[in-house]
ROLOTOR-991484 format. One record per atom (N, C-alpha, C): x, y, z; residue in three letters. Coordinates in steps of 0.001 Angstrom, whole numbers, padded with zeros to 6 digits, always signed. Layout:
<rs>
XYZALA;...
</rs>
This chain:
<rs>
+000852-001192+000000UNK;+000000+000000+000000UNK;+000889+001243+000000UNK;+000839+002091-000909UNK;+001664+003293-000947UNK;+001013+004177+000328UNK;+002128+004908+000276UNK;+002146+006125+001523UNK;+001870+007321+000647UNK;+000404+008170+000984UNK;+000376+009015+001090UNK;+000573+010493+001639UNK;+000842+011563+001425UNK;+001159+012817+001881UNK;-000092+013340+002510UNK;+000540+014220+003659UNK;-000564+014954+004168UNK;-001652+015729+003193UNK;-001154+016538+002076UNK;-001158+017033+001032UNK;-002176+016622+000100UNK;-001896+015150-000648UNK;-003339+014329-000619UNK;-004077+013879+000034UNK;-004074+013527+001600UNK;-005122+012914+002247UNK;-005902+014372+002316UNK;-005507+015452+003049UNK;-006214+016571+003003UNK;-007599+017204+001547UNK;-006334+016864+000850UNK;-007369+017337-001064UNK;-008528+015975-000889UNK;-008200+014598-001001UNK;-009018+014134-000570UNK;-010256+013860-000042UNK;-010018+014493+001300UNK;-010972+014656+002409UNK;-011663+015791+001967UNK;-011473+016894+001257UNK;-011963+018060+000476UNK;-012508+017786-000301UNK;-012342+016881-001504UNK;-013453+016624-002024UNK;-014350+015451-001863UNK;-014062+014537-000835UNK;-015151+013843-000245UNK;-016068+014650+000379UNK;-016050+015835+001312UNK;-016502+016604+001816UNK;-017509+017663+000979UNK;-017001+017553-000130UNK;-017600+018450-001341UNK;-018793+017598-001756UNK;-018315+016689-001682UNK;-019115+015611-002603UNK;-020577+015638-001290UNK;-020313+015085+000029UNK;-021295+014908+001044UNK;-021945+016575+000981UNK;-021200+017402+001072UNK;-022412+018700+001026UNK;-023392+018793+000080UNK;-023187+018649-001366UNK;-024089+018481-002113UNK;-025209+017938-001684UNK;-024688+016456-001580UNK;-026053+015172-001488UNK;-026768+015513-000308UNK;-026344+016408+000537UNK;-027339+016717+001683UNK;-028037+017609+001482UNK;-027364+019019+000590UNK;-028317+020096+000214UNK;-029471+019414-000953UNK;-029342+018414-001576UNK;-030267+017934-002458UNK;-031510+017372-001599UNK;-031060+016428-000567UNK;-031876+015848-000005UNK;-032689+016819+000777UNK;-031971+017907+001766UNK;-032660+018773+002489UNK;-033647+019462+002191UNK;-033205+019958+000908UNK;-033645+021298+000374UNK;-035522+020890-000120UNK;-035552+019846-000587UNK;-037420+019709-000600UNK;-037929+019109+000236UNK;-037212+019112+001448UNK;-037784+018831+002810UNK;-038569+019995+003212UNK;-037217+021268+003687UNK;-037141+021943+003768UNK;-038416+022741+003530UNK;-038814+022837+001872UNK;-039908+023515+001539UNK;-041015+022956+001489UNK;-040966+021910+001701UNK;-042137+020815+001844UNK;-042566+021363+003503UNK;-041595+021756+004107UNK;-042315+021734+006037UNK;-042418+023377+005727UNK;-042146+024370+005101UNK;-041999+026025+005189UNK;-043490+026273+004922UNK;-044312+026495+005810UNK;-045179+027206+005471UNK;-045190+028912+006509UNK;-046293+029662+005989UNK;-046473+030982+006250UNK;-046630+030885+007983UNK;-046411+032027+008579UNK;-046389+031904+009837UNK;-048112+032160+010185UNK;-048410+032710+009583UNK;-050281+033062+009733UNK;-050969+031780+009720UNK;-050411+030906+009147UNK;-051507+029616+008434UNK;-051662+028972+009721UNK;-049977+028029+009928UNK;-049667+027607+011425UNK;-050475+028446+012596UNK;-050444+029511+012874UNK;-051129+029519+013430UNK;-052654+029769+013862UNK;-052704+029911+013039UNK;-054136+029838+012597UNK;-054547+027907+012929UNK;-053797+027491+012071UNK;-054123+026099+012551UNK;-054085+025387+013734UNK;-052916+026141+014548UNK;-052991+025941+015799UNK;-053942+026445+016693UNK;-054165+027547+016810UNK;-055547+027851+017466UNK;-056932+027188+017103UNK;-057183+026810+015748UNK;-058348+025754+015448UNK;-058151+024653+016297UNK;-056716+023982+016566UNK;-056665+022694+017222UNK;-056728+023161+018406UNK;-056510+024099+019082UNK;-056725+024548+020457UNK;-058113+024173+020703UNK;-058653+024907+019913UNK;-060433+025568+020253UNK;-061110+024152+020067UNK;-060695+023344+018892UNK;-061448+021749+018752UNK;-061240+021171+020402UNK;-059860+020926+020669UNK;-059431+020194+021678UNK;-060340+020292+022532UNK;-059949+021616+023017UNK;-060846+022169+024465UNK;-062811+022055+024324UNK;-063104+022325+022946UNK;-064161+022360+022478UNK;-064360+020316+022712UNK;-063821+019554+022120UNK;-064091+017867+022470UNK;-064049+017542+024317UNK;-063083+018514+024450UNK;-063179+017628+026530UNK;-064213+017992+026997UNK;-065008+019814+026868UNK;-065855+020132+027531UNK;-067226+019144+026984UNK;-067488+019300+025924UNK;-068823+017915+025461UNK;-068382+016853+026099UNK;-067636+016404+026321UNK;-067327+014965+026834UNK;-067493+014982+028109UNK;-067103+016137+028963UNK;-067692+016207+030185UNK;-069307+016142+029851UNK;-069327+017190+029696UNK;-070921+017699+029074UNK;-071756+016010+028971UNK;-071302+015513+028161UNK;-071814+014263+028039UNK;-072109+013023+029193UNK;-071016+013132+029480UNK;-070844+012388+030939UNK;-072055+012908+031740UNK;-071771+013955+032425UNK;-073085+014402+033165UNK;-074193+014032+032754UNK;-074712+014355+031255UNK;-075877+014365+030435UNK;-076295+012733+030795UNK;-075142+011954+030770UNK;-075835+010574+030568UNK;-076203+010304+031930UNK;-075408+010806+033374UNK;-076255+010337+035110UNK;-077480+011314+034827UNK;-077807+012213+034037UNK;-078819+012888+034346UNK;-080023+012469+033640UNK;-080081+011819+032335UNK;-080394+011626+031342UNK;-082087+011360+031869UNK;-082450+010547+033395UNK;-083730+010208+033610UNK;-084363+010924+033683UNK;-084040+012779+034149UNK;-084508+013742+034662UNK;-084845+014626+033902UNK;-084045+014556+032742UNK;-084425+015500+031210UNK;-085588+014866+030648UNK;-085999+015670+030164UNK;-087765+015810+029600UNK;-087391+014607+028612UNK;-087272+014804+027758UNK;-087612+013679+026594UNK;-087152+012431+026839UNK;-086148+011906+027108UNK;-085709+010785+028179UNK;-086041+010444+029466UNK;-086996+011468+030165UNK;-087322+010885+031028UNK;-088482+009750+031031UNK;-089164+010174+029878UNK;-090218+009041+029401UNK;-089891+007934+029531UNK;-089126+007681+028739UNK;-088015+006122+028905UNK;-088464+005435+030137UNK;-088025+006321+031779UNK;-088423+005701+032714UNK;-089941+005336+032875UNK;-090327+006713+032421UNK;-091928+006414+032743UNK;-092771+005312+032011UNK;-091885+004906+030856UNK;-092461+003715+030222UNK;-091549+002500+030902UNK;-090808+002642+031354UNK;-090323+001197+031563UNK;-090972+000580+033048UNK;-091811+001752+034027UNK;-092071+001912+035188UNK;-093608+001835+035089UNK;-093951+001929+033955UNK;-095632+002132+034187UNK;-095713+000411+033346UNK;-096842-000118+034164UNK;-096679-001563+033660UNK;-097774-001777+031876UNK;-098938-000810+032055UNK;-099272-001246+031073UNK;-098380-000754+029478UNK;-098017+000400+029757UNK;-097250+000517+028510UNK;-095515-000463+028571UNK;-095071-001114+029086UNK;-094455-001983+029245UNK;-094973-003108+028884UNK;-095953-003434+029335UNK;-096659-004933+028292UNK;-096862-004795+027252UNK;-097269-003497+026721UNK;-097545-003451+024996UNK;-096448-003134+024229UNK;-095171-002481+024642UNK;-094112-002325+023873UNK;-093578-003993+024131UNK;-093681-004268+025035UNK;-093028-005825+025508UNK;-091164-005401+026563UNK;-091043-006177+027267UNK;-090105-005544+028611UNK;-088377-005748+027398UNK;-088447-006754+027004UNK;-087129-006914+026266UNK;-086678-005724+025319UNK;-088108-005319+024408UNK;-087868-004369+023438UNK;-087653-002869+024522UNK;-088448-003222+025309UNK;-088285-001592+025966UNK;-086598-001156+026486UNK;-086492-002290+027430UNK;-084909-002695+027763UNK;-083959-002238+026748UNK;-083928-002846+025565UNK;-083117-002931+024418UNK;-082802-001406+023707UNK;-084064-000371+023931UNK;-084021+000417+023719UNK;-083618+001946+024560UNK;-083903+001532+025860UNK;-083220+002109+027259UNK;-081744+001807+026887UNK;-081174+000761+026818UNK;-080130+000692+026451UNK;-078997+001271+025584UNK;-080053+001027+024824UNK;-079058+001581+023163UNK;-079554+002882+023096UNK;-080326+003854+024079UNK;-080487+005303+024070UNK;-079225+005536+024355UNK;-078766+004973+025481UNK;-077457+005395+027224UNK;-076393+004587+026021UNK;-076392+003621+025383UNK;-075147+003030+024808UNK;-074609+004425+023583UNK;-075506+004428+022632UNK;-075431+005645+021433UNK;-074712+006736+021761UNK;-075468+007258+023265UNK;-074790+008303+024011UNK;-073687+008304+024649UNK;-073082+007199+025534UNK;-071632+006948+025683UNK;-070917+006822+024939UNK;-071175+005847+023602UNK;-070274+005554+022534UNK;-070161+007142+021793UNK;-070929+008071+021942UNK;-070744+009316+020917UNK;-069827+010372+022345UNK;-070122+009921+023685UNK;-069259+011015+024671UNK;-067774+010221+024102UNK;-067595+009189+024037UNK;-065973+008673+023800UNK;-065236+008702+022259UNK;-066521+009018+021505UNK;-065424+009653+019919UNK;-065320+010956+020728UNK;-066084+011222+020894UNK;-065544+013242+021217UNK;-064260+013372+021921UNK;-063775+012491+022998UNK;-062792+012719+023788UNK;-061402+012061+023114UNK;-062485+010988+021884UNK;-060625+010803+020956UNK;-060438+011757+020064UNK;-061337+012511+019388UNK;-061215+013517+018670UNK;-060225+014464+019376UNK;-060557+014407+020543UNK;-059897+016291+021599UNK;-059020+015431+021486UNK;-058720+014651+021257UNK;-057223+013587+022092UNK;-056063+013797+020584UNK;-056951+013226+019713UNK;-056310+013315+018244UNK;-055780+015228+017497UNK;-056943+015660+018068UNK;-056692+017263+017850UNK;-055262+017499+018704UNK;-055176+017156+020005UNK;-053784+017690+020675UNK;-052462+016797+020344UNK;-052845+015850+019563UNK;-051672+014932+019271UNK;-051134+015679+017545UNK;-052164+016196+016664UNK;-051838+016741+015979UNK;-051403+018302+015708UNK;-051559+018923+016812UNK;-051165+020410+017663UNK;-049436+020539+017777UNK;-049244+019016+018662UNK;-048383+019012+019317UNK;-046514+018194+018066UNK;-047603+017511+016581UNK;-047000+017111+015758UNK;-046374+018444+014828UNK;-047166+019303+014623UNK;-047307+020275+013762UNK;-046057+021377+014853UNK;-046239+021107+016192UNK;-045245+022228+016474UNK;-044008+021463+016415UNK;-043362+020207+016386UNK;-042500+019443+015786UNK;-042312+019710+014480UNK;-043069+019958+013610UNK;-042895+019906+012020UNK;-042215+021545+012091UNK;-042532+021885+012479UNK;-042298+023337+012696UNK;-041020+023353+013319UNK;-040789+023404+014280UNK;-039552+023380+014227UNK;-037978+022787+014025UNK;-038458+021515+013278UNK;-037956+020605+012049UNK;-037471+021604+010957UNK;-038625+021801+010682UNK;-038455+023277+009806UNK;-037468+023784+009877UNK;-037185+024687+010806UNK;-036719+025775+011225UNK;-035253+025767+011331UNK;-035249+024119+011831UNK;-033631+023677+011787UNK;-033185+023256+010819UNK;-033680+022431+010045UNK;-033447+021763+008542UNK;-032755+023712+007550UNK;-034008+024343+007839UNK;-033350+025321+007185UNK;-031880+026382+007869UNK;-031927+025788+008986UNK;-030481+026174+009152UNK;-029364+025457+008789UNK;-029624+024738+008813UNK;-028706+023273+008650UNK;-028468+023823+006894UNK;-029206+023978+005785UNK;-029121+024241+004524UNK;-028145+025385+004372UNK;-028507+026101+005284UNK;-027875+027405+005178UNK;-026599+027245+005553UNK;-026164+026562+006625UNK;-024388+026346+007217UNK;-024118+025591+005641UNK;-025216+024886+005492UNK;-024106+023604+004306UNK;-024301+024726+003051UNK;-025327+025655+002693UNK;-024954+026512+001708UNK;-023102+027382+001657UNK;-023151+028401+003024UNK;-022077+028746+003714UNK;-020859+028094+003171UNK;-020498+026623+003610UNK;-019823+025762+003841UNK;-019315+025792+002257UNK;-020109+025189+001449UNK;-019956+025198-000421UNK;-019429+026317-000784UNK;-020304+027667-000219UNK;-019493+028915-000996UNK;-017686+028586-000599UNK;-017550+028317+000963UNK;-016176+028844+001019UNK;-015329+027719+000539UNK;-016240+025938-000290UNK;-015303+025415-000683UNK;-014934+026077-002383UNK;-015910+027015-002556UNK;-015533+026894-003878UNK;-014871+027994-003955UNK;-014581+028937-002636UNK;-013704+029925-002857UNK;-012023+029826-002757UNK;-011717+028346-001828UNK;-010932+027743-001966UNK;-009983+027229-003112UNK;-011860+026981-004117UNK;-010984+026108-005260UNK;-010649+027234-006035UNK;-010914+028045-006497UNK;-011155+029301-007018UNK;-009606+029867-006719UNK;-009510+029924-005383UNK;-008292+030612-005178UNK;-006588+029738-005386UNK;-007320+028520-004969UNK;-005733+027898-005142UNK;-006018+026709-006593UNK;-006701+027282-007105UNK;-007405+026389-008330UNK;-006710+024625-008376UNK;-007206+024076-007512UNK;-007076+022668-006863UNK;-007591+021977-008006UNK;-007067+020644-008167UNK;-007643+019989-009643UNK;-009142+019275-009316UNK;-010274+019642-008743UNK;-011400+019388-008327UNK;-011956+019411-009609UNK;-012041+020239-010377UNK;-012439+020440-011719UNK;-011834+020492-012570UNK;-011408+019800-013319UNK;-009986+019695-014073UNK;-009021+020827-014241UNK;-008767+021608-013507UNK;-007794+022674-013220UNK;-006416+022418-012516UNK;-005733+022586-012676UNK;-004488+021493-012135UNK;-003340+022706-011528UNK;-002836+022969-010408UNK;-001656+024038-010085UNK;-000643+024004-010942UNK;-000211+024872-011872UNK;+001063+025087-012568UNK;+002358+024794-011458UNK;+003380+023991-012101UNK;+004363+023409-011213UNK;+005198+024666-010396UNK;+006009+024741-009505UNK;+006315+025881-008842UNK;+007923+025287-009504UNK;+008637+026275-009537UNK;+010001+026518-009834UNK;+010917+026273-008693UNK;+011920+025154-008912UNK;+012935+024430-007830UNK;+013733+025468-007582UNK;+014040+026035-006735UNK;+015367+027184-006326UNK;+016224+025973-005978UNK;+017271+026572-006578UNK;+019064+025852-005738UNK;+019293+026319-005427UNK;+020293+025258-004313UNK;+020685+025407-002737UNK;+021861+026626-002859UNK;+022165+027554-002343UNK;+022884+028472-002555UNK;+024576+028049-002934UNK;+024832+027111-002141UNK;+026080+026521-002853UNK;+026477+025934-004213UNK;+025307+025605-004130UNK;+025251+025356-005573UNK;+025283+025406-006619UNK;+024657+027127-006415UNK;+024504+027944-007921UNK;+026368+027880-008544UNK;+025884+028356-009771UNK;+027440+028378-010452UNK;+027755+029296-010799UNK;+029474+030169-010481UNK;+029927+031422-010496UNK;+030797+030903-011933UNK;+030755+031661-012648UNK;+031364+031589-014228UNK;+032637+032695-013753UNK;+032950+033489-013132UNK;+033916+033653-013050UNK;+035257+032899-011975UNK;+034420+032341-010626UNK;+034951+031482-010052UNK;+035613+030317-011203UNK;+034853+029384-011723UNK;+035068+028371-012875UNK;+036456+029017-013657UNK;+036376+030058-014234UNK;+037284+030655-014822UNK;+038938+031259-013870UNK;+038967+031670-013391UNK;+040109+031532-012048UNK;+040620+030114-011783UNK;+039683+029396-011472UNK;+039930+027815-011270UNK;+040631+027074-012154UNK;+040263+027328-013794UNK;+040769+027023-014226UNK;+042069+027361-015297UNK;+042271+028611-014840UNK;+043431+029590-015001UNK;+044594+028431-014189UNK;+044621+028870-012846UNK;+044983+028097-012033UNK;+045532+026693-012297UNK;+045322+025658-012366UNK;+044757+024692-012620UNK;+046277+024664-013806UNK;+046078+025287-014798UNK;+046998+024790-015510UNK;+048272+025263-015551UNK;+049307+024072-016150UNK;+050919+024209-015567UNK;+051584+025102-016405UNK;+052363+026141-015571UNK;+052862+026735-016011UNK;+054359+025946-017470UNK;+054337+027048-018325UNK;+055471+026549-019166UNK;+056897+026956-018917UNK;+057451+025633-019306UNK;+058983+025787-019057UNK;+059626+026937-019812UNK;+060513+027571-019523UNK;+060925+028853-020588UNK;+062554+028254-020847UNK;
</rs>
């Protein structure tokens, strides 16, 4: 396995990083506007679920009572007076009368207990919607850092034009080591020097 440089693991990790911001702003972004609605609507909708809620517990009380009271109210109180007076009890017959005492008080409980899942369902959807909401609220921040984030990778690339996009850094120029360089007049002395004098 070759050894990489800090140099590439870094470029690397830059454009893996490039790559994950995208796919999140794609995914986010029709979330995002899918949960953005107007601030008037929300609440508006929220106060409807208020007013239902509170509007389902009080009938349901309401109801409750209505049904211990139910013998004493005028039109139901008949009920008793027929189930109590014997001859109109023999002519309706005691089973049918029963059956129908019954399923007055049954109709009426079974309709006090939708009302109280309704108030129940109204505050469960109150309480979803202020979740969606502020889902919202973060999702669109979250877009916005990862918007942020993109500008300054591409100001990066822009500036040190990194081969992300087929743009490649022009090679930088090797300086030699100062000893190194070569003196043309040194060379020349040297080799003045250097050669033997003639016999005369």
């Amino acid at each position: 396995m070759a050894l990489t440089t800090l140099k590439d693991d870094l470029l690397q990790e830059f454009r893996e990083e490039r790559i994950m911001i995208n796919e999140q702003i794609e995914l986010l972004d029709p979330l995002a506007t899918s949960l953005r609605k107007p601030a008037a609507i929300r609440l508006l909708s929220s106060g409807t679920l208020i007013i239902t809620e509170i509007s389902c517990y009080i009938i349901s009380l309401g109801g409750i009572a209505f049904i211990s009271f139910m013998h004493e109210i005028y039109p139901f109180s008949i009920m008793g007076d027929m189930f109590y007076n014997a001859e109109l009890r023999n002519k309706a017959g005691n089973l049918n009368l029963l059956y129908f005492i019954l399923g007055v008080y049954g109709i009426t409980a079974i309709s006090v207990i939708l009302l109280f899942i309704i108030g129940r369902m109204a505050r469960e959807i109150r309480l979803k919607n202020d979740i969606l909401h502020v889902a919202g609220k973060d999702i669109k921040t979250i877009i916005g850092q990862h918007l942020e984030r993109k500008a300054a990778h591409d100001t990066i690339e822009q500036r040190h034009m990194l081969g992300l996009s087929g743009i490649s850094m022009p090679p930088a120029k090797q300086k030699a080591p100062v000893h190194e360089v070569i003196n043309p007049a040194y060379e020349q002395v040297h080799t003045f020097n250097a050669q033997p004098v003639p016999n005369i």
